[in-house]
LUMDREN-167933 format. One record per residue (C-alpha): y, z, x; residue in three letters. Coordinates in steps of 0.25 Angstrom, whole numbers, plus 2048, in hexadecimal, padded with zeros to 3 digits. Layout:
// LUMDREN-167933
YZXALA
...
***
This chain:
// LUMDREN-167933
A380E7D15UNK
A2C0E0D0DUNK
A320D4D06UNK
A240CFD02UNK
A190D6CFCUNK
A0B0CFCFBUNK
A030D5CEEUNK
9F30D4CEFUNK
9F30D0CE0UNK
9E40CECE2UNK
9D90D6CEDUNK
9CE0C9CEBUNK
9CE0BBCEEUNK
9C70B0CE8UNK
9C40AACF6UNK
9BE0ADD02UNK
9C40A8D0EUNK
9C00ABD19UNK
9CC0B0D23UNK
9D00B7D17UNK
9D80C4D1CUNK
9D60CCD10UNK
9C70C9D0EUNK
9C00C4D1BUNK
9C50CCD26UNK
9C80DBD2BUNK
9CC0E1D20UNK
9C60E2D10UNK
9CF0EBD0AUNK
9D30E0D00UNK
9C60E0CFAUNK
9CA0EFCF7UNK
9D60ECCF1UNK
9D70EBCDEUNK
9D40DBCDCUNK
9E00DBCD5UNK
9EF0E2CD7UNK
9F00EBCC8UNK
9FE0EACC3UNK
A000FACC6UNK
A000F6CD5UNK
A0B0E9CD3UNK
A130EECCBUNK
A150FACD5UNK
A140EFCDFUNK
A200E9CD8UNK
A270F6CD8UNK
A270F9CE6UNK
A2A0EBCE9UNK
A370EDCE2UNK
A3A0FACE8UNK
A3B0F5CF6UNK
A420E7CF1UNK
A4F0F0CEBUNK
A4D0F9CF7UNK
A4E0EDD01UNK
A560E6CF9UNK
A4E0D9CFCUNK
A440D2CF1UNK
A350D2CF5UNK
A280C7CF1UNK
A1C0C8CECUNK
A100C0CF3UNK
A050C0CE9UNK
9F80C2CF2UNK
9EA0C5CF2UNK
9DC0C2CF1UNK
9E10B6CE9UNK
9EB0BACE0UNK
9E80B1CD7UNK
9DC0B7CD3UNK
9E40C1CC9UNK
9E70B6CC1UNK
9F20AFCBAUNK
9F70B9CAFUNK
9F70C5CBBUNK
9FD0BCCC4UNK
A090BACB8UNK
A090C7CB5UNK
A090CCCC6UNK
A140C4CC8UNK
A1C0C8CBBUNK
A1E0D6CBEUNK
A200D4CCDUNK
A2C0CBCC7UNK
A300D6CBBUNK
A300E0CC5UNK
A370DBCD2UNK
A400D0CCBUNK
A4A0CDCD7UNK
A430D5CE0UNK
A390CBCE1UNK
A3A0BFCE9UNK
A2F0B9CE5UNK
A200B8CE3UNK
A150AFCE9UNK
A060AFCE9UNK
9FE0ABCF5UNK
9F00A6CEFUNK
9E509DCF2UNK
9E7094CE8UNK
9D9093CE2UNK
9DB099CD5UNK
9E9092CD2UNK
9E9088CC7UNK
9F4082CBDUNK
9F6090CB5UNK
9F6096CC4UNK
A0108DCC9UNK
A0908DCBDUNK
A0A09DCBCUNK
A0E09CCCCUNK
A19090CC9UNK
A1D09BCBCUNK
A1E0A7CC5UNK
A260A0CCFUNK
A1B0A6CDAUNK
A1B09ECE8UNK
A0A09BCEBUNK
A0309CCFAUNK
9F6095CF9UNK
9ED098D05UNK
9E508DD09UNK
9E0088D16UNK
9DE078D15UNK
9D706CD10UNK
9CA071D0AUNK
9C106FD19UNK
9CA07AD1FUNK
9CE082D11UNK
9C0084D0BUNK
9B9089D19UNK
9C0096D19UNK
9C7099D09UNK
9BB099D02UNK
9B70A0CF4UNK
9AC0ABCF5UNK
9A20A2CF2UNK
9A609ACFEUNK
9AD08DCF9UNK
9B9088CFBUNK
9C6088CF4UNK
9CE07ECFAUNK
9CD074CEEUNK
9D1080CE5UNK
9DD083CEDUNK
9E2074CEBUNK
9E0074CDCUNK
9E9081CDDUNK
9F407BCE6UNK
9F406ECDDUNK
9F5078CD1UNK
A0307ECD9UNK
A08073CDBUNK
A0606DCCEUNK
A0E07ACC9UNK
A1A074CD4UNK
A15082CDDUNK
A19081CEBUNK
A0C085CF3UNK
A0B08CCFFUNK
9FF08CD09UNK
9F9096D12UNK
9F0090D1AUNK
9E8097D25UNK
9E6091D32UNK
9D808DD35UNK
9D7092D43UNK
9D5082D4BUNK
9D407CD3DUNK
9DA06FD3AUNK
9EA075D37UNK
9EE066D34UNK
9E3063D29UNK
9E806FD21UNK
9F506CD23UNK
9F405ED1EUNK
9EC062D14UNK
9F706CD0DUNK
A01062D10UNK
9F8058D06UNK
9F9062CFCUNK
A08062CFCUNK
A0A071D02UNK
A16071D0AUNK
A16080D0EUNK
A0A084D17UNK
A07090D1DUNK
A00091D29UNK
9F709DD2CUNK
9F30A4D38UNK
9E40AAD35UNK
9E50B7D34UNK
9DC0BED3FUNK
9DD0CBD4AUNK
9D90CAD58UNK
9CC0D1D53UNK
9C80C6D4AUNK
9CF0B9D50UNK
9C20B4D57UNK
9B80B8D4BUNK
9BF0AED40UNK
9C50A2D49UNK
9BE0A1D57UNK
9C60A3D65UNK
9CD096D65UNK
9DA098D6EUNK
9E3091D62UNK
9DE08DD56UNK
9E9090D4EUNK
9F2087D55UNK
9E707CD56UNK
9E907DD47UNK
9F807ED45UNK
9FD075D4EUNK
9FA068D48UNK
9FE06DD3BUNK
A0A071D43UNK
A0B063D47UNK
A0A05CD39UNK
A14065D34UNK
A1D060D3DUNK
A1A052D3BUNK
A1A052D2DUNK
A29057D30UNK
A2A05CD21UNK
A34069D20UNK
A3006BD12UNK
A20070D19UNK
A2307FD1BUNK
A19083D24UNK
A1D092D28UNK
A16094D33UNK
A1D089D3BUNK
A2B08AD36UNK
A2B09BD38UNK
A26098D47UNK
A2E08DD49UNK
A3B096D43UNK
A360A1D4BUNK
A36099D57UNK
A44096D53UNK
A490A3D53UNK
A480A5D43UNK
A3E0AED42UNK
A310B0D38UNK
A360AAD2AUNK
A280A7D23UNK
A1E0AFD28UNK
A190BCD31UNK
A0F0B6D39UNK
A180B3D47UNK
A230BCD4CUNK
A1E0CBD46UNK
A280CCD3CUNK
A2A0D8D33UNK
A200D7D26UNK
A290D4D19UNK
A1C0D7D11UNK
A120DFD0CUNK
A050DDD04UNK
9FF0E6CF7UNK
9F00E7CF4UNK
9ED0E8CE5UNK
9EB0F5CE7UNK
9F90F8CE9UNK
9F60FACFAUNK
A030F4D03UNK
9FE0EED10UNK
A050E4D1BUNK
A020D6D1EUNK
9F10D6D19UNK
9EF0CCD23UNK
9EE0D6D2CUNK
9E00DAD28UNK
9DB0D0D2EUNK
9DE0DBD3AUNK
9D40E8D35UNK
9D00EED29UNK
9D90F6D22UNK
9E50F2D2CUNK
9ED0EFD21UNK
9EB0FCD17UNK
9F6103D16UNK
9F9113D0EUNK
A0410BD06UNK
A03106CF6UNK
A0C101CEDUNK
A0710BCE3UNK
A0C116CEDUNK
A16110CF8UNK
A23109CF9UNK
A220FCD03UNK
A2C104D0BUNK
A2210DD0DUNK
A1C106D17UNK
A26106D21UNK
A29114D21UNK
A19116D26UNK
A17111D35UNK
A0B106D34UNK
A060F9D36UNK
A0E0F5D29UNK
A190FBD2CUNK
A1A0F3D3AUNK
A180E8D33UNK
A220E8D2AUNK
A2C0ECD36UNK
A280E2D3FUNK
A240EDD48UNK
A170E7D4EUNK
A190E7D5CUNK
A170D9D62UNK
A0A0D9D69UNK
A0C0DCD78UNK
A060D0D7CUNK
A100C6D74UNK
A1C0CCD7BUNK
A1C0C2D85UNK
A1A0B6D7DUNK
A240ABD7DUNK
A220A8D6CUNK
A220B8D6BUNK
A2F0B9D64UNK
A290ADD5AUNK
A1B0B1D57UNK
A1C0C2D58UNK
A0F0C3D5CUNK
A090BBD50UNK
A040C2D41UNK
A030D0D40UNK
9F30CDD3DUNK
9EE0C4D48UNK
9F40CED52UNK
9E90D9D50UNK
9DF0DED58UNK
9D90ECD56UNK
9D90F0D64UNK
9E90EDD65UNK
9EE0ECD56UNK
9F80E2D57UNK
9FD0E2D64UNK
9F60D3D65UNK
9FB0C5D64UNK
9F60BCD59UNK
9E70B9D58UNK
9EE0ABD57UNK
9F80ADD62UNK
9F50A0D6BUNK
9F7098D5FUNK
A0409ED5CUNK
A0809BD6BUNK
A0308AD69UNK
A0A08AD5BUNK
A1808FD61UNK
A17087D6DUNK
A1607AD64UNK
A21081D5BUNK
A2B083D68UNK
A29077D6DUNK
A2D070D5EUNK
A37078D5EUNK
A3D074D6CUNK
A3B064D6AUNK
A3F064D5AUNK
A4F066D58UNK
A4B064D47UNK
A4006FD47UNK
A49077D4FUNK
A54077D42UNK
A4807AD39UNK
A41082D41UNK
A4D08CD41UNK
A4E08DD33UNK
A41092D30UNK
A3D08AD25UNK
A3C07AD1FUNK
***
């Protein structure tokens, strides 16, 4: 079932980065969307969310998305948050805001720590690697406004989460010791999000660059030997390695989708990262103002599957020795237009190099062994 539904409060962005998968890439249907959700579409929202919670009998999240969501403001943001909590009560299991930190300030934070909402804040590095890709429209940088807003989190005692993409064959150690300088302790790494049609376009034909990054921050991790540093990425592919399968995130072993995003218009879609794949590959004739979210797997589709688990692993994967670990890779980075999915990841020999090193730690190291197996710190 869906256990998690990401909420498109806001259509528009107050950046302008330049991997973006929303803005800068295949598809521009968020520039279509209502700038901003009206509370006729949440509280339906709310509705169906609480629907399918009695029906499955399991409490569902909300991950405020958008754009930045920040840009409704404060007194929205209160009031967004105040009927998801009226309305759902126990169903809900909590909600958390994924922003990039530009905007927030002490009233910002405070209403946050007030809420009780759990905060992402995406950022890529110190300012020499942050500022050449997250830039506003007018083309500066926002890495210093991103630090006054993590500093304003943490003076509110907000934990802060951070999602950083990989800069293919950037320096993966300078970001990393970067955000450990800032006193973040749970880093998530991400693979960029590119097809096989548009791989070579954005970041060259290097044979492994994303490893050539994540390596030595790999290293570092490991040397710093501080359990309390949550780096998800890591600990679900060293788990996964262990047999405890995919506890953090859907990038590695195709899992079933537990989610599904809403536009402000109301439109149910899956994972939007996808549309970095085609235009309009994500649309779907479902709507919160019309649909249940069982709807969606009672009509056979790409979303449908997805939810299942029911994307066949690509045929050239089957005889791979970290098969049953990786699954192929994310659902986005499989994609060519010619054969769909059937692909490994754009990112697939720096998958391989990464779980080599993984298998070897894992073979020399009897302590990583016991953690590993747990799947988390």
């Amino acid at each position: 079932m869906i256990f998690n539904v990401v909420v498109k409060v806001a259509s528009r962005c107050n950046l302008n980065c330049s991997y973006c998968y929303l803005y800068n890439h295949e598809d521009a249907s968020a520039l279509r969307q209502p700038k901003q959700i009206s509370d006729r579409v949440f509280s339906v929202l709310l509705d169906r969310m609480r629907t399918h919670a009695d029906r499955h009998d399991r409490p569902m999240s909300i991950t405020l998305h958008g754009g930045e969501p920040t840009l409704i403001g404060t007194d929205r943001m209160r009031h967004l948050v105040g009927l998801a909590r009226k309305c759902l009560g126990s169903r809900l299991s909590g909600v958390s805001i994924q922003t990039n930190a530009t905007l927030i300030d002490a009233q910002w934070a405070g209403l946050f720590a007030e809420l009780e909402m759990t905060v992402g804040v995406s950022m890529d590095g110190p300012a020499e690697i942050h500022d050449r890709v997250r830039v506003t429209h007018g083309g500066n940088g926002s890495h210093a406004a991103v630090v006054e807003g993590i500093e304003a989190l943490r003076a509110a005692g907000i934990p802060i989460r951070i999602l950083c993409v990989v800069d293919p064959g950037g320096d993966g150690l300078l970001a990393y010791r970067h955000f450990r300088s800032l006193g973040v302790r749970h880093l998530d790494f991400l693979l960029p999000d590119v097809s096989h049609d548009n791989r070579v376009a954005r970041y060259g034909s290097a044979a492994h660059p994303v490893a050539d990054y994540l390596l030595p921050v790999l290293d570092a991790w490991l040397e710093e030997n501080d359990p309390g540093v949550f780096i998800p990425l890591f600990w679900d592919l060293l788990a996964r390695g262990m047999g405890a399968g995919t506890l953090h995130t859907d990038c590695f072993g195709n899992p079933p989708m537990t989610y599904a995003v809403v536009n402000t218009d109301g439109s149910i879609e899956p994972l939007d990262a996808l549309k970095v794949c085609d235009d309009g590959i994500t649309s779907t004739e479902f709507n919160v103002l019309t649909h249940e979210f069982d709807d969606i797997y009672q009509r056979p589709s790409l979303f449908a599957d997805a939810l299942a688990g029911d994307i066949a692993l690509p045929a050239d994967c089957r005889g791979c020795r970290h098969m049953a670990v990786c699954g192929g890779g994310y659902l986005p980075h499989r994609y060519r237009r010619d054969t769909g999915f059937d692909n490994p990841s754009v990112w697939c020999v720096d998958i391989q190099l990464l779980l080599d090193r993984m298998g070897k730690l894992l073979a020399t190291t009897a302590p990583l062994q016991a953690v590993a197996a747990t799947g988390c710190p």
